[in-house]
MDTraj code that builds the backbone (N, CA, C; nanometers):
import mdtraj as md
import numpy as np

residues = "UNK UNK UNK UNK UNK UNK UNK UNK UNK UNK UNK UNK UNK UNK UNK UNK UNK UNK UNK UNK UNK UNK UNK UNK UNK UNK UNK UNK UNK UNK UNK UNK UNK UNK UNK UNK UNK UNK UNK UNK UNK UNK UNK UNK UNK UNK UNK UNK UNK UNK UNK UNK UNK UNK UNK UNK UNK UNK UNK UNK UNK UNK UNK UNK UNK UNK UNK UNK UNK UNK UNK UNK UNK UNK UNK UNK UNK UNK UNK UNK UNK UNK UNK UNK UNK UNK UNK UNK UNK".split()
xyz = np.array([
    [1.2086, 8.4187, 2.6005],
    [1.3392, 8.4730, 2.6307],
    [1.4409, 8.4092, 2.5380],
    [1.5110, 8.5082, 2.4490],
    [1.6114, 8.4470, 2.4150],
    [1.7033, 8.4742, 2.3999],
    [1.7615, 8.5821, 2.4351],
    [1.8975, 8.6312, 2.5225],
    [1.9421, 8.6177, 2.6490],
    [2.0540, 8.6046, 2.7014],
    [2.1117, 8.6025, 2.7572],
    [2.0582, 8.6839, 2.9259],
    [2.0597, 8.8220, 2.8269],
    [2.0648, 8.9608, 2.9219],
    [1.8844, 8.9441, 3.0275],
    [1.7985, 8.8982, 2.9381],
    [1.6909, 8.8718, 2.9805],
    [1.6860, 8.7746, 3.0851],
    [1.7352, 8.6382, 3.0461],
    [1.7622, 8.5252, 3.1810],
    [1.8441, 8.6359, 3.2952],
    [1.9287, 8.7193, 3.2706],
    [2.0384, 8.7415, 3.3967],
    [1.9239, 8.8154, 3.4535],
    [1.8746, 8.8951, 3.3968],
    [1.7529, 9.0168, 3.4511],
    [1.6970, 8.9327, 3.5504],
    [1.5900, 8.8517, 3.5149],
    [1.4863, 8.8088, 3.5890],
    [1.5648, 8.6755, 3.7209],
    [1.7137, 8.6416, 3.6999],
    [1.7834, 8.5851, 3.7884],
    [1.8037, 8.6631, 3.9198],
    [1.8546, 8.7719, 3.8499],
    [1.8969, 8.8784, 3.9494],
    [1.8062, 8.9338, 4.0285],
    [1.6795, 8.9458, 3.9681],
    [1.5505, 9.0114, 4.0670],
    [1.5614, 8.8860, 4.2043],
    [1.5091, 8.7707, 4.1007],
    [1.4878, 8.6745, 4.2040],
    [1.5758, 8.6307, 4.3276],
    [1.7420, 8.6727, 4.2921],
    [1.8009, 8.6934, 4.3946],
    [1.8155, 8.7787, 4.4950],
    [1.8093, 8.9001, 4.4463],
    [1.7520, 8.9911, 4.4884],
    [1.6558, 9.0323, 4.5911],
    [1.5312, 8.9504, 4.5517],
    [1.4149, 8.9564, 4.6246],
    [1.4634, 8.8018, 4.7434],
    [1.5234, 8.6995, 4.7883],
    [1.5539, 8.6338, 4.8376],
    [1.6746, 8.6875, 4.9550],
    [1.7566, 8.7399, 4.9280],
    [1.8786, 8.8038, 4.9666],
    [1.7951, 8.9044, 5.1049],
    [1.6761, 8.9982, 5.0050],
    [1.6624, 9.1082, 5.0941],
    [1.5160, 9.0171, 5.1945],
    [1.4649, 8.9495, 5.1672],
    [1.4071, 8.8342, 5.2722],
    [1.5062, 8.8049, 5.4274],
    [1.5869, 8.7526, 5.3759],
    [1.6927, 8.7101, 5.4309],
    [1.7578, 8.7650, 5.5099],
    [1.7664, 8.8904, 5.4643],
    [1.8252, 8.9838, 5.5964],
    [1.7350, 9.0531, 5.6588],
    [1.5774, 9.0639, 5.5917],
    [1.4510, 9.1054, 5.7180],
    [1.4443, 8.9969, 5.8170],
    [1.4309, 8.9023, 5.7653],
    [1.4131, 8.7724, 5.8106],
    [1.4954, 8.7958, 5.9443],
    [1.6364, 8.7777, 5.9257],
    [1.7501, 8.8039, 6.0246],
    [1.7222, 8.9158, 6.1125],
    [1.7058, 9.0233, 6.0689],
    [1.6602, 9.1930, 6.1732],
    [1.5902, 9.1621, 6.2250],
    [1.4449, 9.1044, 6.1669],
    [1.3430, 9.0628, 6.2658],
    [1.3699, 8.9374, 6.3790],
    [1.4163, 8.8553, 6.3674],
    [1.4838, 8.7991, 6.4660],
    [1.5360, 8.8287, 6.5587],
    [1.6816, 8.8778, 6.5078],
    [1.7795, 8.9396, 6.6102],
    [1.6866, 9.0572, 6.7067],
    [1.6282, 9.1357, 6.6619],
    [1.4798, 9.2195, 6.7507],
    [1.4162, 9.1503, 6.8890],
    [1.3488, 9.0912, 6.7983],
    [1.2753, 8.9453, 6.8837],
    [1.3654, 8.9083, 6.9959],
    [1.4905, 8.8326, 7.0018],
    [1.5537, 8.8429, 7.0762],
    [1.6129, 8.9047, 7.1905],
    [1.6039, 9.0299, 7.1079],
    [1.6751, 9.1988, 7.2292],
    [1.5726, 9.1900, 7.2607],
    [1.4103, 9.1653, 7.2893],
    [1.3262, 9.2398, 7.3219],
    [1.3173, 9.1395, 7.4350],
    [1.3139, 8.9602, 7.4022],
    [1.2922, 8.8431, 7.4781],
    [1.3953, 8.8644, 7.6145],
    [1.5001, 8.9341, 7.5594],
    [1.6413, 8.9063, 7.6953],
    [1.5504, 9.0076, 7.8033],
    [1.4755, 9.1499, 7.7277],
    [1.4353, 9.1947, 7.8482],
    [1.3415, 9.1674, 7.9217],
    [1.2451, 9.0694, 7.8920],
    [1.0991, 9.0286, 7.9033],
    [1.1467, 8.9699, 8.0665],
    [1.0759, 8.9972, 8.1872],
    [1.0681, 8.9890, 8.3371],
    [0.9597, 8.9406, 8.3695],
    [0.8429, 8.9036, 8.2665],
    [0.7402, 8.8121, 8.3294],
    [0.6507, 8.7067, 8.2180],
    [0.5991, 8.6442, 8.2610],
    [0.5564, 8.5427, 8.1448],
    [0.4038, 8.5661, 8.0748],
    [0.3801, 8.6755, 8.1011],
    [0.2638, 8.7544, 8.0309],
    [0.3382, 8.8084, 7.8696],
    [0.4374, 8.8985, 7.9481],
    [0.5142, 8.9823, 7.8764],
    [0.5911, 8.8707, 7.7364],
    [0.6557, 8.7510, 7.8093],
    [0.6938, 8.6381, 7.7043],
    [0.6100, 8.6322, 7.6282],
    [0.4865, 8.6149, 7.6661],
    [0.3777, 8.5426, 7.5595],
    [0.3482, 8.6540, 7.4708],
    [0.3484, 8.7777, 7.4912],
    [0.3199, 8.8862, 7.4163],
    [0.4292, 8.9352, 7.2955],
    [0.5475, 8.8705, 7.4020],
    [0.6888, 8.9249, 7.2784],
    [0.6385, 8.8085, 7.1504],
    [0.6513, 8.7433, 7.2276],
    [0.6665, 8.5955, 7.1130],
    [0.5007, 8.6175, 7.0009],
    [0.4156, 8.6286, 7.0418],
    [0.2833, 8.6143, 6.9905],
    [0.3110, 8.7388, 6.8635],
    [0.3473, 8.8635, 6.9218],
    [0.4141, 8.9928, 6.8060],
    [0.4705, 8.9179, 6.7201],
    [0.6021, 8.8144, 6.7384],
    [0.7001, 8.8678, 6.6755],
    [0.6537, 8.7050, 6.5766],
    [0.5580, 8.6083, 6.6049],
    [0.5275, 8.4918, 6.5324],
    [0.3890, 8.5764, 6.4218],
    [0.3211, 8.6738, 6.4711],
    [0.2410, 8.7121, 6.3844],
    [0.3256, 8.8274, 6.2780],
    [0.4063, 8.8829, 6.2987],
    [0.4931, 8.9501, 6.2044],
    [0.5653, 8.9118, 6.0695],
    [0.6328, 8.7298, 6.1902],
    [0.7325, 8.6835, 6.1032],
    [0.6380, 8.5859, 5.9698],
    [0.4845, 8.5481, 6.0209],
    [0.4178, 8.4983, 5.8976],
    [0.3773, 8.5687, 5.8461],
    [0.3583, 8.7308, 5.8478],
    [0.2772, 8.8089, 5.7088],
    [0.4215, 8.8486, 5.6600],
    [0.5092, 8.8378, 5.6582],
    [0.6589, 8.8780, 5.6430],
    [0.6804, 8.7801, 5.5576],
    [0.6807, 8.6621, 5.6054],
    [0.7117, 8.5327, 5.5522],
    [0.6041, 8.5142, 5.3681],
    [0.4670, 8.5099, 5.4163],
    [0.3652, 8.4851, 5.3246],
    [0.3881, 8.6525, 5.2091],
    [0.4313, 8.7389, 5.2525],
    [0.4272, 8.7962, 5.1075],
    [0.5441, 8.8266, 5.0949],
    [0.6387, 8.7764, 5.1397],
    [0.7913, 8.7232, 5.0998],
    [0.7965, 8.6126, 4.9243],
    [0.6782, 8.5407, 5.0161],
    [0.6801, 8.3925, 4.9377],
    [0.5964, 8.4146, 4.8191],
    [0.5454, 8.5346, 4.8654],
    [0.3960, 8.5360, 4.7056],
    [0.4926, 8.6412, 4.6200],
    [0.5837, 8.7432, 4.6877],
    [0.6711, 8.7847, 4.5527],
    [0.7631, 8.7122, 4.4935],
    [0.7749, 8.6581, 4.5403],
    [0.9259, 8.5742, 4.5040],
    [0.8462, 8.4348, 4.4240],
    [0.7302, 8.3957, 4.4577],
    [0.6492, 8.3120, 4.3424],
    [0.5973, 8.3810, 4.2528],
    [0.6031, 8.4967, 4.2195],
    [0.5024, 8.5303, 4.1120],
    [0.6538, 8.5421, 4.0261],
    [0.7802, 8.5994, 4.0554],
    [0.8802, 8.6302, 4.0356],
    [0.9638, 8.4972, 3.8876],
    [0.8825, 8.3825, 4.0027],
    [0.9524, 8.2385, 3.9372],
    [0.8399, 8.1997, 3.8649],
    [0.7308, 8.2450, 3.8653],
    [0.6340, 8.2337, 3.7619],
    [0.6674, 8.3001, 3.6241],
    [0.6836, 8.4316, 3.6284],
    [0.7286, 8.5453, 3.5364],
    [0.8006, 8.4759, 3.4494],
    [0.9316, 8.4145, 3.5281],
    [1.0670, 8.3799, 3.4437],
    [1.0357, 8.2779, 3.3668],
    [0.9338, 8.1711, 3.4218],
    [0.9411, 8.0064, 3.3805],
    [0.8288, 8.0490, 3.2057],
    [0.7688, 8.1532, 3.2481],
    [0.6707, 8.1806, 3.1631],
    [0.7248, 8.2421, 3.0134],
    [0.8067, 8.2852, 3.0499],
    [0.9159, 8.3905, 2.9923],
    [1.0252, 8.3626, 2.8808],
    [1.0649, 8.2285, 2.9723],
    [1.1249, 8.1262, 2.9665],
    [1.1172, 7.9536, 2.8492],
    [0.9931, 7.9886, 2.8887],
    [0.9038, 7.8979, 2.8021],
    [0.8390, 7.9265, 2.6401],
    [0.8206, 8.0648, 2.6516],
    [0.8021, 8.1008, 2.5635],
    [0.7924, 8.0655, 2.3845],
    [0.9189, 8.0306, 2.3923],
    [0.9700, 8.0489, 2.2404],
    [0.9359, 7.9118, 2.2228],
    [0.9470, 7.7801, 2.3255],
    [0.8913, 7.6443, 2.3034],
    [0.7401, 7.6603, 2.2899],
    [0.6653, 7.7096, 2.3445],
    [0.5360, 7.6978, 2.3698],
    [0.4344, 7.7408, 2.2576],
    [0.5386, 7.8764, 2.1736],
    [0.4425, 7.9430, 2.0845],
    [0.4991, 7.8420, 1.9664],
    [0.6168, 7.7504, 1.9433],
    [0.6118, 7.6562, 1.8374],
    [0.4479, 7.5778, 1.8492],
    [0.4138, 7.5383, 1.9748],
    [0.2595, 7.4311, 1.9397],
    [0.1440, 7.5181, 1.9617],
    [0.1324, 7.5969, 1.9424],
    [-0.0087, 7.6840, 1.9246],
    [-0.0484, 7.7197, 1.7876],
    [-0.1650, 7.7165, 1.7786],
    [-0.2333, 7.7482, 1.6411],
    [-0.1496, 7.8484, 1.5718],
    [-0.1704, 7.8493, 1.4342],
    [-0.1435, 7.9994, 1.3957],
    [-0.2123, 8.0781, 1.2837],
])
top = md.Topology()
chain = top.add_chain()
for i, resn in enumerate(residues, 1):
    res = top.add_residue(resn, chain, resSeq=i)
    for name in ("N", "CA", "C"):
        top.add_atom(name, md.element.get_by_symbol(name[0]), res)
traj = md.Trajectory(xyz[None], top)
């Protein structure tokens, strides 16, 4: 990378992809919640909660694997123009 426009690009995804985490993250919560206020027995608790903890980790885990491959991309990207100075030629 050695413009400018390229760093903002791959900044902006990565914010991007963090931002919109962030507010699933939040929806799914706030959900969880409306659903917990109505819950009337402790079967029903264990069932809200058990949904909404198996949701929030496959949510979470390929949250985290785009948003790492994302900061992989850039660092790689990034690196570039240093890296191909020490390689054969």
């Amino acid at each position: 990378m050695t413009d400018f426009a390229s760093v903002q690009k791959h900044l902006t995804a990565i914010t991007t992809a963090q931002t919109d985490f962030a507010k699933s993250s939040f929806e799914a919560s706030k959900a969880y919640f409306e659903n917990l206020a109505s819950v009337k027995s402790p079967e029903k608790f264990v069932e809200v909660t058990t949904e909404y903890a198996k949701s929030a980790q496959a949510l979470f885990t390929a949250e985290a694997t785009k948003i790492g491959e994302l900061y992989k991309t850039f660092a790689q990207e990034s690196f570039k123009p240093f890296t191909s100075s020490f390689l054969p030629k």
